[in-house]
PDB file of N, CA, C and O in Angstrom:
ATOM      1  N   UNK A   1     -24.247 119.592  64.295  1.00  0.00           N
ATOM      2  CA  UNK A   1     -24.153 119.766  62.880  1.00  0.00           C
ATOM      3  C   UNK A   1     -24.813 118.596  62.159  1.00  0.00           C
ATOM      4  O   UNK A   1     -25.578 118.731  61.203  1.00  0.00           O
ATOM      5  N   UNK A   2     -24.399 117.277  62.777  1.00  0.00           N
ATOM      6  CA  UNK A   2     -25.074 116.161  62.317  1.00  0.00           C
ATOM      7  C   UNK A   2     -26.960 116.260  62.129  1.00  0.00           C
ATOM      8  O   UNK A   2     -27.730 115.998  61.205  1.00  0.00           O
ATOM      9  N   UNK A   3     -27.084 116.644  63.174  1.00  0.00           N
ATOM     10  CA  UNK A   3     -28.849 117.111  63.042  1.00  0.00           C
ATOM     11  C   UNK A   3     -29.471 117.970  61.984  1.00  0.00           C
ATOM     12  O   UNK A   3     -30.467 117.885  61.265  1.00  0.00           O
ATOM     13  N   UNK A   4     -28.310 118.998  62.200  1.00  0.00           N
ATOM     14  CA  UNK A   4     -28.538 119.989  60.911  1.00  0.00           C
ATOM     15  C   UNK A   4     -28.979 119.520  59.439  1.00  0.00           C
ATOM     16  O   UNK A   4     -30.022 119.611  58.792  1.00  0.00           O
ATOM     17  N   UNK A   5     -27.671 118.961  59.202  1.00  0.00           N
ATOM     18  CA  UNK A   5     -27.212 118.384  57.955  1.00  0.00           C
ATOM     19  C   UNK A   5     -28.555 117.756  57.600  1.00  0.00           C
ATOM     20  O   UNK A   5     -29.395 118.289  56.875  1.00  0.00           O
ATOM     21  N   UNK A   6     -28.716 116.041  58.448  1.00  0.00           N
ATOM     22  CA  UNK A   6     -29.890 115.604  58.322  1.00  0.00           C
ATOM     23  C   UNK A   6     -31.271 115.754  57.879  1.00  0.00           C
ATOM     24  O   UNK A   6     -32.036 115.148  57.128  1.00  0.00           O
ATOM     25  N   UNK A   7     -31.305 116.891  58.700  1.00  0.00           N
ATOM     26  CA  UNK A   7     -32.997 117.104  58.555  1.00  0.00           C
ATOM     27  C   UNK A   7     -33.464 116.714  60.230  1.00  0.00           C
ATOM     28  O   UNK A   7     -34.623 116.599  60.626  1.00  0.00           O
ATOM     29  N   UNK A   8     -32.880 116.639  60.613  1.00  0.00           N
ATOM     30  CA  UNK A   8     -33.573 115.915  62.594  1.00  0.00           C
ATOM     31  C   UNK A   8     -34.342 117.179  62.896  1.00  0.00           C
ATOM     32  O   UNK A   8     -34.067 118.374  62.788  1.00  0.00           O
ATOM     33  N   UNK A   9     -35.439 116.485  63.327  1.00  0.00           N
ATOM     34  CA  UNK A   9     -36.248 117.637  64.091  1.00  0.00           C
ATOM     35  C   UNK A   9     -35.916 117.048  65.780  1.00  0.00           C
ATOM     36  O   UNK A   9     -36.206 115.981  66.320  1.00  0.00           O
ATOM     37  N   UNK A  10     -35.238 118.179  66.253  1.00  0.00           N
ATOM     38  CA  UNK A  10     -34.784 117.872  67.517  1.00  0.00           C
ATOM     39  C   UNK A  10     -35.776 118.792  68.637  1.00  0.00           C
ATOM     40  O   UNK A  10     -35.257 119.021  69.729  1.00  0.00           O
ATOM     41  N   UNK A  11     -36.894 119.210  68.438  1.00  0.00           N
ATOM     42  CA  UNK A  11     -37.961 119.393  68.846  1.00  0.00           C
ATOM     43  C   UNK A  11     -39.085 118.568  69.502  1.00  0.00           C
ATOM     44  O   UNK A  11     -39.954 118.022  68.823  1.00  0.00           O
ATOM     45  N   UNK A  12     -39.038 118.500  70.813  1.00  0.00           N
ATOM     46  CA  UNK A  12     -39.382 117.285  71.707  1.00  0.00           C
ATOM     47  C   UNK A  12     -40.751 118.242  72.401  1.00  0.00           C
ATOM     48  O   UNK A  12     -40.972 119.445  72.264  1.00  0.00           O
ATOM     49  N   UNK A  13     -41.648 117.047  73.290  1.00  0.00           N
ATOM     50  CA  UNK A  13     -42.348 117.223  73.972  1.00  0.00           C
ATOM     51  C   UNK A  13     -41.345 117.968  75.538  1.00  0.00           C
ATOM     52  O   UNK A  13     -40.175 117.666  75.303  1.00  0.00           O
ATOM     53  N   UNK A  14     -41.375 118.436  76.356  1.00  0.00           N
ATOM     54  CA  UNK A  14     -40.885 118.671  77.636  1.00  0.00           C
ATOM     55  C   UNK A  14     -40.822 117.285  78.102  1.00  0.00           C
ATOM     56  O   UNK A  14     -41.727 116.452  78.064  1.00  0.00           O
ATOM     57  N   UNK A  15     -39.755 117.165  78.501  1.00  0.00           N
ATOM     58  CA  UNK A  15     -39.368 115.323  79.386  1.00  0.00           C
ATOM     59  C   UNK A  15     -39.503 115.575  80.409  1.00  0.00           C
ATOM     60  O   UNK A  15     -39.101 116.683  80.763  1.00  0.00           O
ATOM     61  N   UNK A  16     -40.131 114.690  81.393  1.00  0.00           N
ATOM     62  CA  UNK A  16     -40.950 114.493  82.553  1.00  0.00           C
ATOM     63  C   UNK A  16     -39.579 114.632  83.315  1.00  0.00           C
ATOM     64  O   UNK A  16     -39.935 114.408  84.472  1.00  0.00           O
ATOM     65  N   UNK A  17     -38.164 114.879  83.359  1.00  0.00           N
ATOM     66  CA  UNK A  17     -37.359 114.512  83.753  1.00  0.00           C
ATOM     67  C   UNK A  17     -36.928 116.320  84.235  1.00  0.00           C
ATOM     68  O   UNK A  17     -36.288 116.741  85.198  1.00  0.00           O
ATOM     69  N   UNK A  18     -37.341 116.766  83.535  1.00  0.00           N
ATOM     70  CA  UNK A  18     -37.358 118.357  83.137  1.00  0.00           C
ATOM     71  C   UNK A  18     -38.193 119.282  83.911  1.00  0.00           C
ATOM     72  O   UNK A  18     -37.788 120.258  84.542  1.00  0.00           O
ATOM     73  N   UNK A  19     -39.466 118.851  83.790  1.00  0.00           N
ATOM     74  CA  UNK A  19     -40.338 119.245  84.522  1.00  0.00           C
ATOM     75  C   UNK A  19     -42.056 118.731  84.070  1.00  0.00           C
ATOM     76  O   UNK A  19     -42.142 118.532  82.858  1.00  0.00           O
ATOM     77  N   UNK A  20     -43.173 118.534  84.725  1.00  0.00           N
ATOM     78  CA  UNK A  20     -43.973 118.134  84.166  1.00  0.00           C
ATOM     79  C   UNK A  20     -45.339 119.363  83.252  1.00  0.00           C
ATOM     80  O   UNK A  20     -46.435 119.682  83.711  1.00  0.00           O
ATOM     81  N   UNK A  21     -44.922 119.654  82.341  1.00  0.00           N
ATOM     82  CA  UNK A  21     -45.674 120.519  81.984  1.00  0.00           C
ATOM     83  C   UNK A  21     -46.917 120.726  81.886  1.00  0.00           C
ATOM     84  O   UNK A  21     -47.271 121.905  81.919  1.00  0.00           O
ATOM     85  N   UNK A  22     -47.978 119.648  81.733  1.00  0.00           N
ATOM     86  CA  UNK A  22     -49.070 119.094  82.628  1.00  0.00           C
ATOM     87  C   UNK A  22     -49.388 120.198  83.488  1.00  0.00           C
ATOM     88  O   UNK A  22     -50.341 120.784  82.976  1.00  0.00           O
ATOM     89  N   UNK A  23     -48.950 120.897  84.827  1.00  0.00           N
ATOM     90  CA  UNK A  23     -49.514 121.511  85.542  1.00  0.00           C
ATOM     91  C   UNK A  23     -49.435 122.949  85.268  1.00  0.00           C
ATOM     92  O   UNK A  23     -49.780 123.769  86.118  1.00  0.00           O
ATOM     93  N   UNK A  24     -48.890 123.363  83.848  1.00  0.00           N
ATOM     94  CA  UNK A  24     -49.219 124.404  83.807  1.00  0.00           C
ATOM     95  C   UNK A  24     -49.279 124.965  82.278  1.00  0.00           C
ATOM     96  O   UNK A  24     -49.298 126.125  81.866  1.00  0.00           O
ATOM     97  N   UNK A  25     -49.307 123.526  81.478  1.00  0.00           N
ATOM     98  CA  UNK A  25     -49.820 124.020  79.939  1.00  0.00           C
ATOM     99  C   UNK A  25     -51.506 124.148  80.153  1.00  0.00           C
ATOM    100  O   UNK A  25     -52.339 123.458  80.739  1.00  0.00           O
ATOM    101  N   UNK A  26     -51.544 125.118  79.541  1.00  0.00           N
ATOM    102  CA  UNK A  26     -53.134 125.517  79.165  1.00  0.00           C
ATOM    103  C   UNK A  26     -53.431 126.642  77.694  1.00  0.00           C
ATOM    104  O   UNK A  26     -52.690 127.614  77.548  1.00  0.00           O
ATOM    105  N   UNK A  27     -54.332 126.420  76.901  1.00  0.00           N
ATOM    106  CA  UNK A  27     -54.402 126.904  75.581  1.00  0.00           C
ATOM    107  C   UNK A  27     -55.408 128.088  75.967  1.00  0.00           C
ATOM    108  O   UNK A  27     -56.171 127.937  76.922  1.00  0.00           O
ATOM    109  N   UNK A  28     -55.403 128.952  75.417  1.00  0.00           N
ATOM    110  CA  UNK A  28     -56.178 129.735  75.244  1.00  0.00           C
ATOM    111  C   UNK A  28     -55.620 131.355  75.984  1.00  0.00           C
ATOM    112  O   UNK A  28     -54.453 131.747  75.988  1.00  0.00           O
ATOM    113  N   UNK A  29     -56.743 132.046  76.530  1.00  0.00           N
ATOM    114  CA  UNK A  29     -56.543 134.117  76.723  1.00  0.00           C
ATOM    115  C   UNK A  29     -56.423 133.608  78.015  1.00  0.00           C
ATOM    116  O   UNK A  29     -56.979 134.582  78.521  1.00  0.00           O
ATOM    117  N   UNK A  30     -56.095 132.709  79.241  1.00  0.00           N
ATOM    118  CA  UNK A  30     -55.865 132.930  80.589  1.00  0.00           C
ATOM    119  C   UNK A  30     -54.376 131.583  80.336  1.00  0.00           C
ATOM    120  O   UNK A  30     -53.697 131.197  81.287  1.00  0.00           O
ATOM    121  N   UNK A  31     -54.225 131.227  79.283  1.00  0.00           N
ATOM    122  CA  UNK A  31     -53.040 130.319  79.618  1.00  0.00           C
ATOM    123  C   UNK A  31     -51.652 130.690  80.676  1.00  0.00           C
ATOM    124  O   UNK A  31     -50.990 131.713  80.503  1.00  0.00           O
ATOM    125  N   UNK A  32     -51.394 129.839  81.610  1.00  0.00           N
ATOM    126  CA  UNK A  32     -50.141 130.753  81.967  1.00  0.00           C
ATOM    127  C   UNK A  32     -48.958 130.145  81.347  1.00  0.00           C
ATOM    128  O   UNK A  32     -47.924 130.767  81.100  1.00  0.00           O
ATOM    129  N   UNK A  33     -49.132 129.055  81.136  1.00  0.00           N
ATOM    130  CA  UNK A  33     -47.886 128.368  79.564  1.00  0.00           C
ATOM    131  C   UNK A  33     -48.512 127.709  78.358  1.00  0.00           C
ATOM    132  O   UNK A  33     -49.431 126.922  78.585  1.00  0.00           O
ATOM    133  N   UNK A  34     -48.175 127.903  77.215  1.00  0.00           N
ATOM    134  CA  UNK A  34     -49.052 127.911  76.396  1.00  0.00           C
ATOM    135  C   UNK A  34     -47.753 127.049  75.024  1.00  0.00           C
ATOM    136  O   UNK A  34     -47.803 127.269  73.814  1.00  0.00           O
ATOM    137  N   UNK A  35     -47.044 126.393  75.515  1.00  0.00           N
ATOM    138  CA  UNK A  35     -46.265 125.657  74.878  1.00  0.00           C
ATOM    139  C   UNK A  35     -45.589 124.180  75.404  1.00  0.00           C
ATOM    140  O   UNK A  35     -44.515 124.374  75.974  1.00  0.00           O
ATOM    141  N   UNK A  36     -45.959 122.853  75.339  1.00  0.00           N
ATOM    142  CA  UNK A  36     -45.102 121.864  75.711  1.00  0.00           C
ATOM    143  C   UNK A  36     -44.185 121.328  75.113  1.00  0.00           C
ATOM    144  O   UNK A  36     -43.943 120.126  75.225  1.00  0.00           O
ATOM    145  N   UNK A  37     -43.337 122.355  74.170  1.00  0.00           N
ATOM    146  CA  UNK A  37     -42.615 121.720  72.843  1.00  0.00           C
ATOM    147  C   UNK A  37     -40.741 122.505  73.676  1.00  0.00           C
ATOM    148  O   UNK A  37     -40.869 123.431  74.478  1.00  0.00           O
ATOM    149  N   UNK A  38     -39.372 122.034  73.368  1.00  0.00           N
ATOM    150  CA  UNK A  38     -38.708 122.639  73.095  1.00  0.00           C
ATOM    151  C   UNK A  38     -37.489 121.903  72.493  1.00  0.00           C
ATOM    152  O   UNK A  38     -37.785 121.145  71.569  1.00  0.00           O
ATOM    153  N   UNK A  39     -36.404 121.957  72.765  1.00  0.00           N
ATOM    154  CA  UNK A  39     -34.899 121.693  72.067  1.00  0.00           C
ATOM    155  C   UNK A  39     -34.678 121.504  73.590  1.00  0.00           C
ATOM    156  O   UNK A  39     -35.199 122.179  74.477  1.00  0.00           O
ATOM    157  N   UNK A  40     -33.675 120.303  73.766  1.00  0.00           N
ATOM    158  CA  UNK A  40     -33.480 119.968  74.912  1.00  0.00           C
ATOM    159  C   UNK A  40     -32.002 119.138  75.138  1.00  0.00           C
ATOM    160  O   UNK A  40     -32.026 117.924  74.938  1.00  0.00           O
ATOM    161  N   UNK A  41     -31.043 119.616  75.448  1.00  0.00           N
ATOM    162  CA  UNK A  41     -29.983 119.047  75.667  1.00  0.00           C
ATOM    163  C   UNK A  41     -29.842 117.678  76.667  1.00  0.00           C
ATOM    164  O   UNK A  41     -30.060 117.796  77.873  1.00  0.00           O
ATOM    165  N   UNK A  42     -29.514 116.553  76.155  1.00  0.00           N
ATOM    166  CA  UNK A  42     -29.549 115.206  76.755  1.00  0.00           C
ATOM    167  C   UNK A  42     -28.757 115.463  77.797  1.00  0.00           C
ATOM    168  O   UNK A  42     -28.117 116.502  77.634  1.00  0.00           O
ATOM    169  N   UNK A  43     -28.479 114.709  79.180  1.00  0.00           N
ATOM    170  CA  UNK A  43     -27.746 114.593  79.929  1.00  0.00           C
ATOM    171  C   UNK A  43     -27.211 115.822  79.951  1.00  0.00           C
ATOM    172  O   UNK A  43     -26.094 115.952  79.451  1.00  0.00           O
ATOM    173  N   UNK A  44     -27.931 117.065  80.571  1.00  0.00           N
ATOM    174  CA  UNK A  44     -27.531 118.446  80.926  1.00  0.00           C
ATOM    175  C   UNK A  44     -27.081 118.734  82.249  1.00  0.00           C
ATOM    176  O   UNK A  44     -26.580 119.812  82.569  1.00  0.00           O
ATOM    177  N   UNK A  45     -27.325 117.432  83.285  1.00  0.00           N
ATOM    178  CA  UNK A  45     -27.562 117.458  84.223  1.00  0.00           C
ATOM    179  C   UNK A  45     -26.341 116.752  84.607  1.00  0.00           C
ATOM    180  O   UNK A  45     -26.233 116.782  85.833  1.00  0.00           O
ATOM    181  N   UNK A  46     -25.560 116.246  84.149  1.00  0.00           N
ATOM    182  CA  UNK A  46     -24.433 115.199  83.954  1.00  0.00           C
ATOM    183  C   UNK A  46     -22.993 115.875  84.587  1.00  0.00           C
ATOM    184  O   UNK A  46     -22.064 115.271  85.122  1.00  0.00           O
ATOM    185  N   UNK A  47     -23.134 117.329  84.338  1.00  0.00           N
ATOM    186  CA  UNK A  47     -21.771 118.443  84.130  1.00  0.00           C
ATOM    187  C   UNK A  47     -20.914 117.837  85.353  1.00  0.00           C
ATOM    188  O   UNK A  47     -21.441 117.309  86.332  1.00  0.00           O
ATOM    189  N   UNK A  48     -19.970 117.935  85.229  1.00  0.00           N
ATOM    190  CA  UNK A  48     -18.873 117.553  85.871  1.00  0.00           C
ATOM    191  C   UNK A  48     -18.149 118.942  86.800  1.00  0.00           C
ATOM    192  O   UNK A  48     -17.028 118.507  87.062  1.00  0.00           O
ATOM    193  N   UNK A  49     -18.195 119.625  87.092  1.00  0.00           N
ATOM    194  CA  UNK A  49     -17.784 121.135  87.718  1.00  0.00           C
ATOM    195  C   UNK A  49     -16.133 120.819  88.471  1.00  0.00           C
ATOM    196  O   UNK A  49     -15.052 121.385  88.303  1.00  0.00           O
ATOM    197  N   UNK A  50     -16.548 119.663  89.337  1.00  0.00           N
ATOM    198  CA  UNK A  50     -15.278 119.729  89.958  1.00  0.00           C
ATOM    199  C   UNK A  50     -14.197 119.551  88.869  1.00  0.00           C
ATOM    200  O   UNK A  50     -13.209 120.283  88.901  1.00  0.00           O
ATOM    201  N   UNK A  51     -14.334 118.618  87.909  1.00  0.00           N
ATOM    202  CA  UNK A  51     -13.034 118.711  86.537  1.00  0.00           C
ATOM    203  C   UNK A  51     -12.557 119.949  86.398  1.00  0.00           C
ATOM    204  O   UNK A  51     -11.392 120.266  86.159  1.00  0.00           O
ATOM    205  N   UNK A  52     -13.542 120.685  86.562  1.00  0.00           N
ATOM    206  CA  UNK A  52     -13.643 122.139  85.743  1.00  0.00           C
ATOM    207  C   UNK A  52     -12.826 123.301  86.321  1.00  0.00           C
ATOM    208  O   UNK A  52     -12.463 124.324  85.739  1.00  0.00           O
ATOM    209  N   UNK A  53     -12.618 122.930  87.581  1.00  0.00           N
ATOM    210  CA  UNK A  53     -12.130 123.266  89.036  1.00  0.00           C
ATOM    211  C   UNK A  53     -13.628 124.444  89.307  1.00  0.00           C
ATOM    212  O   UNK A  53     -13.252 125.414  89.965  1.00  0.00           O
ATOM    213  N   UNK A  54     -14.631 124.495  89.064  1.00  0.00           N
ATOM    214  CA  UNK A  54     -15.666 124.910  89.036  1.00  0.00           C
ATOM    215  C   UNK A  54     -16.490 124.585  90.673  1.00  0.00           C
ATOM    216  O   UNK A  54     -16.909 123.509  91.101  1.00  0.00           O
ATOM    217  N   UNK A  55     -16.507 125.681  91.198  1.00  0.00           N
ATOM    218  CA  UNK A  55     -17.927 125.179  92.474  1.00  0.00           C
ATOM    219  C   UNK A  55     -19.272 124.305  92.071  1.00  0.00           C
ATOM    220  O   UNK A  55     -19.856 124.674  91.053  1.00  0.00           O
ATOM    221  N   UNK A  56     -19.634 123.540  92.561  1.00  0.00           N
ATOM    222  CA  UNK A  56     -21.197 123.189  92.795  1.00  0.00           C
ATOM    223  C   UNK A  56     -22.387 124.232  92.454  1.00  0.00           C
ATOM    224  O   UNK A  56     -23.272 124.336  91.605  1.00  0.00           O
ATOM    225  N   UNK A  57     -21.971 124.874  93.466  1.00  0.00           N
ATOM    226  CA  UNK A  57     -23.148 126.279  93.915  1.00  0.00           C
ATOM    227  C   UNK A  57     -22.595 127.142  92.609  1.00  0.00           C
ATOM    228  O   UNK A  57     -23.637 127.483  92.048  1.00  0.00           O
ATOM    229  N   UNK A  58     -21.681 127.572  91.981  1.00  0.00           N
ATOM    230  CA  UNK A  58     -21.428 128.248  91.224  1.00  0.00           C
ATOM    231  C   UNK A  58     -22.012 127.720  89.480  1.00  0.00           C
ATOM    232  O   UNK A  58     -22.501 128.404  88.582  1.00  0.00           O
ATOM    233  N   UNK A  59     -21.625 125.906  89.555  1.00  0.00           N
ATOM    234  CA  UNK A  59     -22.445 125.385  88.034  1.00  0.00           C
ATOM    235  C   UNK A  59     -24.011 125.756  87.943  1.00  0.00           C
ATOM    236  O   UNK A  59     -24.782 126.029  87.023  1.00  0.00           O
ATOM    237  N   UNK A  60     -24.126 125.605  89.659  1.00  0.00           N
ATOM    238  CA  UNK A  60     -25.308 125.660  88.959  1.00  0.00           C
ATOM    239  C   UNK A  60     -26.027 127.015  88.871  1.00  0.00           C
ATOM    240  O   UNK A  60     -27.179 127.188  89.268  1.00  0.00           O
ATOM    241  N   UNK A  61     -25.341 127.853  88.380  1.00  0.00           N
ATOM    242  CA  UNK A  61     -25.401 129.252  88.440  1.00  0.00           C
ATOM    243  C   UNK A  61     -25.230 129.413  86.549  1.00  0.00           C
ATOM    244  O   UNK A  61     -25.972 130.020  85.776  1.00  0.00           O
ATOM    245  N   UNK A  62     -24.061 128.674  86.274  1.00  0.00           N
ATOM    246  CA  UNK A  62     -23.837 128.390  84.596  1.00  0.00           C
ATOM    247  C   UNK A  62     -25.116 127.989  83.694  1.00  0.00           C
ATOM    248  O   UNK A  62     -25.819 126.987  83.824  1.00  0.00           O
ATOM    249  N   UNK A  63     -25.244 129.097  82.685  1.00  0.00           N
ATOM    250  CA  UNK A  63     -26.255 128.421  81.308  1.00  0.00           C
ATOM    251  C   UNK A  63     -25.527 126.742  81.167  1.00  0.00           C
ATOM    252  O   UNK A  63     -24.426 126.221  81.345  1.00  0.00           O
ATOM    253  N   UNK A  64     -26.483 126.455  80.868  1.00  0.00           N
ATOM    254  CA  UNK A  64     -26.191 124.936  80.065  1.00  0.00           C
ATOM    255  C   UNK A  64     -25.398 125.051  78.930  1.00  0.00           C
ATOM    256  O   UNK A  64     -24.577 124.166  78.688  1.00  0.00           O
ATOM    257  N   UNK A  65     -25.515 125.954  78.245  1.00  0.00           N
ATOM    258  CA  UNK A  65     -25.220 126.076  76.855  1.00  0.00           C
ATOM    259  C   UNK A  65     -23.683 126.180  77.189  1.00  0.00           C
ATOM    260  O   UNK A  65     -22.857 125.592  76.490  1.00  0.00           O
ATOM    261  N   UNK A  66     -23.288 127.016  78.378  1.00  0.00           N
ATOM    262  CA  UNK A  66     -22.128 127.380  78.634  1.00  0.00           C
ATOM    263  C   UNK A  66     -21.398 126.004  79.232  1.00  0.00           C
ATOM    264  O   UNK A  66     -20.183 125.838  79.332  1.00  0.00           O
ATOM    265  N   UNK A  67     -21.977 125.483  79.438  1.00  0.00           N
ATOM    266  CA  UNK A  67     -21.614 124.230  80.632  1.00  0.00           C
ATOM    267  C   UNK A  67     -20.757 123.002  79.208  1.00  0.00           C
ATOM    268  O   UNK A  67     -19.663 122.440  79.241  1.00  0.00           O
ATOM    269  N   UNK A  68     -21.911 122.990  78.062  1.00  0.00           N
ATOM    270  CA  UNK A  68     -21.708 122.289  77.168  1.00  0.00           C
ATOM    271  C   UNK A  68     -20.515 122.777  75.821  1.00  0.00           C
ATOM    272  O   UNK A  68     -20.037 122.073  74.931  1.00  0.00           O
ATOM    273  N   UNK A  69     -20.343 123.980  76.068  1.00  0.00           N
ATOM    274  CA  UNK A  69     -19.022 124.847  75.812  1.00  0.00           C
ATOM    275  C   UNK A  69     -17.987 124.136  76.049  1.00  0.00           C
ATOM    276  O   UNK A  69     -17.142 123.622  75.316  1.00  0.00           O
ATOM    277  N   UNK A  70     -18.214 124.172  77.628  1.00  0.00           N
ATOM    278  CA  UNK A  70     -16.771 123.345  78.143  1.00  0.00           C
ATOM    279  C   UNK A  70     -16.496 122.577  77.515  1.00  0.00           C
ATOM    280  O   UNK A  70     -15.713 122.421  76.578  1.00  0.00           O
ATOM    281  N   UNK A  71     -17.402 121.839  78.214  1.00  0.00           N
ATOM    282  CA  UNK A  71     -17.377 120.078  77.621  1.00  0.00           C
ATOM    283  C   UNK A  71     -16.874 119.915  76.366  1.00  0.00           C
ATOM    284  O   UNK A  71     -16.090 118.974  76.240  1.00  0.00           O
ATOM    285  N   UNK A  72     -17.031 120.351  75.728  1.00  0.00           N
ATOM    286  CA  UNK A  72     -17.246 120.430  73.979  1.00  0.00           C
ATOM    287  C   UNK A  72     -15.340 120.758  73.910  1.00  0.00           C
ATOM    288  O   UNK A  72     -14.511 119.940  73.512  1.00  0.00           O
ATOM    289  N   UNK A  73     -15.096 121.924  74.332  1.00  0.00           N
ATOM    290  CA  UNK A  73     -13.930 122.640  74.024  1.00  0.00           C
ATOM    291  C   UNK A  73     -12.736 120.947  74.486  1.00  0.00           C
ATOM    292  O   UNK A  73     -12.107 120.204  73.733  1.00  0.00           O
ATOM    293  N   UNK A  74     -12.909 120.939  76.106  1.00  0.00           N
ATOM    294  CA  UNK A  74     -12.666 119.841  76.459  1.00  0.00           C
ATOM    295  C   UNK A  74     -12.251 118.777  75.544  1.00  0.00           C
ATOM    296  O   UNK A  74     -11.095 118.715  75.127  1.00  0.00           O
ATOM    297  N   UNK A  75     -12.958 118.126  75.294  1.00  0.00           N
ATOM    298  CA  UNK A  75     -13.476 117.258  73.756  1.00  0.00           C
ATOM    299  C   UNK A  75     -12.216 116.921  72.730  1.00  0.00           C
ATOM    300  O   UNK A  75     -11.551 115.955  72.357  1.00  0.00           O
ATOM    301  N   UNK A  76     -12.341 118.559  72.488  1.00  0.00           N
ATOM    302  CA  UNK A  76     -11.455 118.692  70.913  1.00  0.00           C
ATOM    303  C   UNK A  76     -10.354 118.941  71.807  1.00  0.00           C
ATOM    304  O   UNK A  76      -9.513 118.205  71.291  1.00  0.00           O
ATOM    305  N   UNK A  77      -9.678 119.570  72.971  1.00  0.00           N
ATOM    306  CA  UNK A  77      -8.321 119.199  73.595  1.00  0.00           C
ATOM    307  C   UNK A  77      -7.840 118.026  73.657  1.00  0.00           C
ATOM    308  O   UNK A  77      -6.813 117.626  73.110  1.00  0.00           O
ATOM    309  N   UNK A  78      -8.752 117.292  74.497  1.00  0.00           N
ATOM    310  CA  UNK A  78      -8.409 115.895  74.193  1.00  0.00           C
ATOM    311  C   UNK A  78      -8.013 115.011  73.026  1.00  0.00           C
ATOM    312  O   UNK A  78      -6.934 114.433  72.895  1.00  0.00           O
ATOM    313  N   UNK A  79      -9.463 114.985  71.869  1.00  0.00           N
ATOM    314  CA  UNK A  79      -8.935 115.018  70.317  1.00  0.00           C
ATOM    315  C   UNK A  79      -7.465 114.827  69.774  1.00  0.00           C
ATOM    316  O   UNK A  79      -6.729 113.955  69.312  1.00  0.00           O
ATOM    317  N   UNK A  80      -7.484 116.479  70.186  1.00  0.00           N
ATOM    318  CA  UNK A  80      -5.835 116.558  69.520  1.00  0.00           C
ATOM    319  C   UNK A  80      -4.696 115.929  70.268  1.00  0.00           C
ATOM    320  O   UNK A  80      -3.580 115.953  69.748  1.00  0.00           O
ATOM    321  N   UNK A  81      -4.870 115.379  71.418  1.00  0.00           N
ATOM    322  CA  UNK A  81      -3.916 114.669  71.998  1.00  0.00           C
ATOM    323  C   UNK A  81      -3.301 115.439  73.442  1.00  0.00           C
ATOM    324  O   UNK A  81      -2.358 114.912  74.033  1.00  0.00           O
ATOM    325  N   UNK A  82      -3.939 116.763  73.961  1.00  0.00           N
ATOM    326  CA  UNK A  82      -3.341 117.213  74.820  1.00  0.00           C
ATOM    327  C   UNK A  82      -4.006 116.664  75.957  1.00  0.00           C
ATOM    328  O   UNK A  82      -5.129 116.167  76.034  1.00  0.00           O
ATOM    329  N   UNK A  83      -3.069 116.848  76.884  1.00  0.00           N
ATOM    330  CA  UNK A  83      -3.545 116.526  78.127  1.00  0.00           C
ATOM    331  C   UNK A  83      -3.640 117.415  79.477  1.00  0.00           C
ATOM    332  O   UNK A  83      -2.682 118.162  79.278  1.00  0.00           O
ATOM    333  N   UNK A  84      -4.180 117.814  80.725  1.00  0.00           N
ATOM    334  CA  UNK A  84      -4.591 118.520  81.658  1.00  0.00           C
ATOM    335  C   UNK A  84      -2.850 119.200  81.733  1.00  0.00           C
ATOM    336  O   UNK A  84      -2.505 120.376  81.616  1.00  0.00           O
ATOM    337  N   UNK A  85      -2.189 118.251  81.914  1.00  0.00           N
ATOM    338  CA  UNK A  85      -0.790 118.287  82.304  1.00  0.00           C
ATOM    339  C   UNK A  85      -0.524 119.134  81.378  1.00  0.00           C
ATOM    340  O   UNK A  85      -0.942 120.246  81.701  1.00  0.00           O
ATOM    341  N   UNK A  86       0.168 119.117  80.000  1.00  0.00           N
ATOM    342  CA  UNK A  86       0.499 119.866  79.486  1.00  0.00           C
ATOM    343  C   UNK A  86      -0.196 121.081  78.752  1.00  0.00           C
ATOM    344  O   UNK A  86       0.521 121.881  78.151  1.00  0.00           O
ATOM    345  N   UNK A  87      -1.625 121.254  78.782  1.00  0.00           N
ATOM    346  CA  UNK A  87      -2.324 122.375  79.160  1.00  0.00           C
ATOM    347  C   UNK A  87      -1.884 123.378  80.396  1.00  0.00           C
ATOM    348  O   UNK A  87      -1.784 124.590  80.209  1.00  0.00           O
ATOM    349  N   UNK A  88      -1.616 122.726  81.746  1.00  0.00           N
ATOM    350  CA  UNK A  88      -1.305 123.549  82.788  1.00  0.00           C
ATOM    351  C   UNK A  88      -0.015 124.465  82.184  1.00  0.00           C
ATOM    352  O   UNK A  88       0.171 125.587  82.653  1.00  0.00           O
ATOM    353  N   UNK A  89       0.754 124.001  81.254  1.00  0.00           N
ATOM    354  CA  UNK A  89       2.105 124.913  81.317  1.00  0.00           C
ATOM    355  C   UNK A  89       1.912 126.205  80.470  1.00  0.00           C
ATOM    356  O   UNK A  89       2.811 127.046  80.466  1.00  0.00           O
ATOM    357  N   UNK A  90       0.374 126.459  79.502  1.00  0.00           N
ATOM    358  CA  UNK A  90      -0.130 127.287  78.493  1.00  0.00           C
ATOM    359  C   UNK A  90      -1.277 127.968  79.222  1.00  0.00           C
ATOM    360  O   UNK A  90      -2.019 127.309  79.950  1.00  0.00           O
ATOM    361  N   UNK A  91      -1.447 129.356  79.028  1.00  0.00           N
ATOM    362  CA  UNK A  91      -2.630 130.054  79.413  1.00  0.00           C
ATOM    363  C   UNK A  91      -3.338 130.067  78.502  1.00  0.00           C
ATOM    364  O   UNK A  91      -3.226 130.902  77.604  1.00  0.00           O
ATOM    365  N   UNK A  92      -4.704 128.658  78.528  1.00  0.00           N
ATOM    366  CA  UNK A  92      -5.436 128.260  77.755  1.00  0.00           C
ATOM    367  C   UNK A  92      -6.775 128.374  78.560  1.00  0.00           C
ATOM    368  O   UNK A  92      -7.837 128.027  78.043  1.00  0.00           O
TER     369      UNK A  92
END
């Protein structure tokens, strides 16, 4: 929301960390990628699964977007002061 608000253009080159787009940006009628620009979630790679009681092989089966759901939801549990413990006694 903070970005929003702002004005941030959160529109990046592809991070070498990501993949190198280099080997397959090309402009023009035979391009086979024809964009090095996107929106890129920091530390996507970070996810925690076992917290989650989540498999390995299964996160990495999860959208990011979904991954950062958690996290996020997570977040504001914490926030408000609850904890794993007294979460376990609520079907949350």
């Amino acid at each position: 929301w903070e970005n929003i608000s702002s004005g941030k253009d959160c529109i990046t080159e592809i991070p070498k960390e990501r993949w190198d787009f280099r080997k397959y940006y090309h402009t023009g009628d035979n391009a086979r990628h024809d964009s090095k620009w996107g929106g890129f979630i920091k530390d996507a790679d970070k996810f925690d699964p076992l917290f989650f009681s989540i498999s390995p092989r299964d996160a990495e089966l999860i959208d990011p977007q979904e991954r950062l759901f958690l996290e996020t939801a997570w977040h504001t549990f914490e926030d408000a002061g609850y904890t794993k413990k007294k979460l376990k006694r609520h079907k949350t």
